[in-house]
C-alpha positions in Angstrom: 0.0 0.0 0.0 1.1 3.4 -1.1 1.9 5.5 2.0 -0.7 8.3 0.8 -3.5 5.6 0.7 -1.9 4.5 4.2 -2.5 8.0 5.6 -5.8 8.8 4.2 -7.0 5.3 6.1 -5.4 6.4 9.1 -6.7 9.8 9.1 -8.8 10.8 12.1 -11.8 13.1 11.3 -12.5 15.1 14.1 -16.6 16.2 15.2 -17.9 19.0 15.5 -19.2 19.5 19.0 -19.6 23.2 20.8 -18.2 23.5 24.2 -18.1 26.5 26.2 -14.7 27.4 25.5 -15.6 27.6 21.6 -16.9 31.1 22.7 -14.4 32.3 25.2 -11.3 32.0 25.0 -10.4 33.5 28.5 -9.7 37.1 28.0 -8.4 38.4 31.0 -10.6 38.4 33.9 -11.6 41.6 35.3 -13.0 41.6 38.7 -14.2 43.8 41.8 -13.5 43.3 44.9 -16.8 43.1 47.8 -15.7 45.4 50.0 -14.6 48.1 47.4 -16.9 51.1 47.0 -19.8 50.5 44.5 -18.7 53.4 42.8 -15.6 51.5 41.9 -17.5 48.9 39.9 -19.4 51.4 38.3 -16.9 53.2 36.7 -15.0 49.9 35.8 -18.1 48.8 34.1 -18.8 52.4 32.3 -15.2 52.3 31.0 -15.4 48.8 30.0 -18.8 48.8 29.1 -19.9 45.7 31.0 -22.7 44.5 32.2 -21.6 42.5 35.0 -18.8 42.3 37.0 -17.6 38.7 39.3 -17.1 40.3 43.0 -14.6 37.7 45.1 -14.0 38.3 48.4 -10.6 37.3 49.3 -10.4 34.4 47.2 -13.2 33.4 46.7 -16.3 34.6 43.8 -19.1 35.7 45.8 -21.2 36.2 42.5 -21.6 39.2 40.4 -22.7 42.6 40.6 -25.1 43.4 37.3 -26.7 46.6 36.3 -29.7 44.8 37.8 -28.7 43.6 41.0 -27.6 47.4 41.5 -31.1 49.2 40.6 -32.5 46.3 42.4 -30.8 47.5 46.0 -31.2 51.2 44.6 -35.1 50.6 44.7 -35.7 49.1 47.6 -33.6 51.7 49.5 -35.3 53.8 47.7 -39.0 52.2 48.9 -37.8 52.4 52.9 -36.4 56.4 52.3 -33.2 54.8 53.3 -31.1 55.7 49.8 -28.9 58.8 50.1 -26.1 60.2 47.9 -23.6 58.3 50.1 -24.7 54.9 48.8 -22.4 55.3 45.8 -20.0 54.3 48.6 -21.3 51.5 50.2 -19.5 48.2 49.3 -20.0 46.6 46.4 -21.1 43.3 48.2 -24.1 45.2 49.3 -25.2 45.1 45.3 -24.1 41.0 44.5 -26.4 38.9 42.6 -25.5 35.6 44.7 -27.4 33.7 42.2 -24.6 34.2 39.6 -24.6 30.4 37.5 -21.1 29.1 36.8 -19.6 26.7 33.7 -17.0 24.4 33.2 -15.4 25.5 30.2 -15.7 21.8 28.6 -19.4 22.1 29.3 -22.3 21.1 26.4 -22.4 25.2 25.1 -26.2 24.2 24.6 -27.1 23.1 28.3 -26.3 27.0 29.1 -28.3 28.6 25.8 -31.1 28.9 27.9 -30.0 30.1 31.4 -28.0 32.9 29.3 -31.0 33.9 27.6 -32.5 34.5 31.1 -29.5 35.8 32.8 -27.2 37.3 29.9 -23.6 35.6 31.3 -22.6 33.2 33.0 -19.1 32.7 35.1 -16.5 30.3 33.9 -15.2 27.9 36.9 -16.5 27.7 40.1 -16.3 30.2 42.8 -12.9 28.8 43.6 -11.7 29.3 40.5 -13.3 31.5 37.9 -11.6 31.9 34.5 -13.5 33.8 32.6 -16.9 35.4 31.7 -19.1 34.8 28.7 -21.8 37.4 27.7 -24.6 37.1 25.4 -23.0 39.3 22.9 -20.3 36.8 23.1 -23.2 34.4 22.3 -24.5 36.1 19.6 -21.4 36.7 17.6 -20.6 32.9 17.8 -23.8 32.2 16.7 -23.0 34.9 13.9 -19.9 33.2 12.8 -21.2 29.8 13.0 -24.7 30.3 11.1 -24.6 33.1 8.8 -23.0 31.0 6.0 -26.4 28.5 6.2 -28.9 31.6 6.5 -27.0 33.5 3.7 -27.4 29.7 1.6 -30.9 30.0 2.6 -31.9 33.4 1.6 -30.3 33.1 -2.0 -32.2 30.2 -2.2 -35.5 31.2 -1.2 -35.0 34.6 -3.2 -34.0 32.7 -6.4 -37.6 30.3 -6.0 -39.3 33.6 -5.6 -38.0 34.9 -8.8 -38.5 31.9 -10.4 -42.2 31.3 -9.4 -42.9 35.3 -10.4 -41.8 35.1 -13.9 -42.5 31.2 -15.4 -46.0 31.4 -13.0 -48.5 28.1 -13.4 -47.9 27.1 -17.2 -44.6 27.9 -17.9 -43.3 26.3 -14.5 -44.9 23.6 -14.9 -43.4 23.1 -18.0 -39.6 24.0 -17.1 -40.5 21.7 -13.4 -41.0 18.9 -16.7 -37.9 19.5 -18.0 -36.0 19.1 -15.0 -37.7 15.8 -14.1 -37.1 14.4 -17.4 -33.6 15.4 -17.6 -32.1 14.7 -13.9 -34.8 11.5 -13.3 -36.2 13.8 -11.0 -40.0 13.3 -9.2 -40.1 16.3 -8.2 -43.8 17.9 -8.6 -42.8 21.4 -6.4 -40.0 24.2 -6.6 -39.3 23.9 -2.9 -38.7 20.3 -4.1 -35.6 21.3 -5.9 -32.0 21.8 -5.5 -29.9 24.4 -6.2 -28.5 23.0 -9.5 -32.1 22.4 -10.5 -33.0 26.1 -10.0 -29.8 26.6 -12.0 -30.9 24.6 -15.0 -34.4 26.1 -14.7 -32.8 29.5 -15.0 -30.8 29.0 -17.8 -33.5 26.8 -19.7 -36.0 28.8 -19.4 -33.9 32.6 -20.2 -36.5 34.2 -22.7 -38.8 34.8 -19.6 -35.8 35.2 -16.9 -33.4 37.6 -19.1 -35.4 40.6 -18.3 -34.4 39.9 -14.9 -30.9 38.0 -14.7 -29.7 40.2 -17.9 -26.2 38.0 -18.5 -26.6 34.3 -18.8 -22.9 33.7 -18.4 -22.7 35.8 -15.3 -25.5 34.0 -14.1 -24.5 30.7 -15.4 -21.0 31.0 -13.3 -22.6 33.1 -10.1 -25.3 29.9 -9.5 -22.9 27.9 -10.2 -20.1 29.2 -7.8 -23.2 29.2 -5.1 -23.3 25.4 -5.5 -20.1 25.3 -4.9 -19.7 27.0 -1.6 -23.0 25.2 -0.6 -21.6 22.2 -0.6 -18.5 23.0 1.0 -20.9 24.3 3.8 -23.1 21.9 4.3 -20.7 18.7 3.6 -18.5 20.6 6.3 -15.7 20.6 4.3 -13.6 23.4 5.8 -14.7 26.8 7.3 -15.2 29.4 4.4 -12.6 31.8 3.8 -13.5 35.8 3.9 -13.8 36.0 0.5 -16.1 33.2 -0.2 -18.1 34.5 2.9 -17.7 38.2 1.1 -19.3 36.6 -2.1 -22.1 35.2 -0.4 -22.8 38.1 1.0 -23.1 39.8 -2.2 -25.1 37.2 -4.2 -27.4 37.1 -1.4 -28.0 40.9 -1.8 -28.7 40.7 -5.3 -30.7 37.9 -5.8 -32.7 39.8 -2.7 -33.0 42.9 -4.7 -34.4 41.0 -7.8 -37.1 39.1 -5.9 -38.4 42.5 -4.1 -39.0 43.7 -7.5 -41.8 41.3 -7.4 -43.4 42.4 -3.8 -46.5 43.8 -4.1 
């Protein structure tokens, strides 16, 4: 055996799974201590522009200190006519959300989805040992990097079956739909029944009605055609996408978007 074919056996293909740690990546940890002023926190979290802060007292973390737990203890000082000016000095453990939730950083990311939805962080560690903190806009830019390729796919896709379905309407669809199944050994009796290269071949099959709104076959031809590509490569997992493929997307997506709201009533 060739050692290439050797290797190729032997390689090991690794699954995908998302832990905590595929979000953070520990940044330093920035902290407040419970008996510093509240003031303190507050102008660490203004410069920083936090939402929540880990407060340990001596070594270990008592919980947080959020924007909530403050104007909680603000407002019920406030209802007893106990809250003066002087409270911007009163410790920051005074202001702790002790129901702070914690992670291990090789924890099931999805187990916490939920509990950050509700509580917008969570504390990486345990109270002995915290490493880190991971936000919701943490969250949401992973989940930006990680599912705008498939909602980019999605809205080309949907966008092209609009245009499509506007221009051919009943008879003529109906027709090109015929063509495809004869040609590919399709049974497909719908357009959301089709792939991508279908909608391709529909296209350029059917360009006396779709010219007026694709203008250049070729151009079309190759842009389709490169979509297949990438769509594959996406959904086969085959590699992350580089900028410039993500960059193309992007820019498909907004044109085949601005063809299909020429259509909207």
């Amino acid at each position: 055996m060739e050692q290439h074919e050797k290797n190729n056996l032997t390689q090991k293909h690794e699954y995908d799974h998302f832990t905590v740690t595929s979000i953070n990546t520990y940044c330093p940890l920035e902290w407040i201590d419970s008996n510093a002023p509240i003031k303190n926190a507050i102008n660490l979290m203004l410069d920083k522009q936090y939402s929540q802060l880990p407060v340990f007292d001596n070594n270990d973390c008592i919980g947080s200190v959020t924007l909530e737990s403050m104007l909680h203890v603000i407002a019920n000082q406030a209802h007893k006519s106990n809250l003066t000016s002087s409270f911007l000095d009163w410790p920051v453990k005074r202001f702790v959300d002790s129901t702070t939730k914690y992670a291990r950083s090789d924890d099931d990311l999805l187990e916490h989805a939920e509990i950050m939805a509700n509580e917008g962080y969570i504390l990486i560690g345990d109270h002995k040992n915290v490493k880190s903190i991971l936000t919701n806009c943490d969250l949401v830019r992973f989940l930006k990097l990680k599912t705008e390729p498939f909602l980019l796919l999605r809205e080309i896709e949907t966008s092209l079956r609009y245009i499509i379905y506007k221009t051919l309407r009943t008879q003529k669809l109906e027709s090109a739909l015929q063509t495809i199944r004869t040609q590919n050994g399709l049974k497909a009796t719908k357009l959301e029944e089709l792939t991508l290269n279908d909608l391709r071949q529909i296209v350029t099959s059917s360009w006396a009605d779709l010219k007026k709104i694709f203008i250049d076959k070729k151009e079309t031809s190759k842009q389709l055609e490169k979509v297949r590509q990438l769509r594959n490569q996406i959904l086969h997992f085959k590699g992350h996408l580089i900028a410039s493929h993500l960059h193309e997307l992007r820019l498909l997506r907004n044109k085949f978007i601005k063809m299909a709201k020429q259509f909207k009533d």
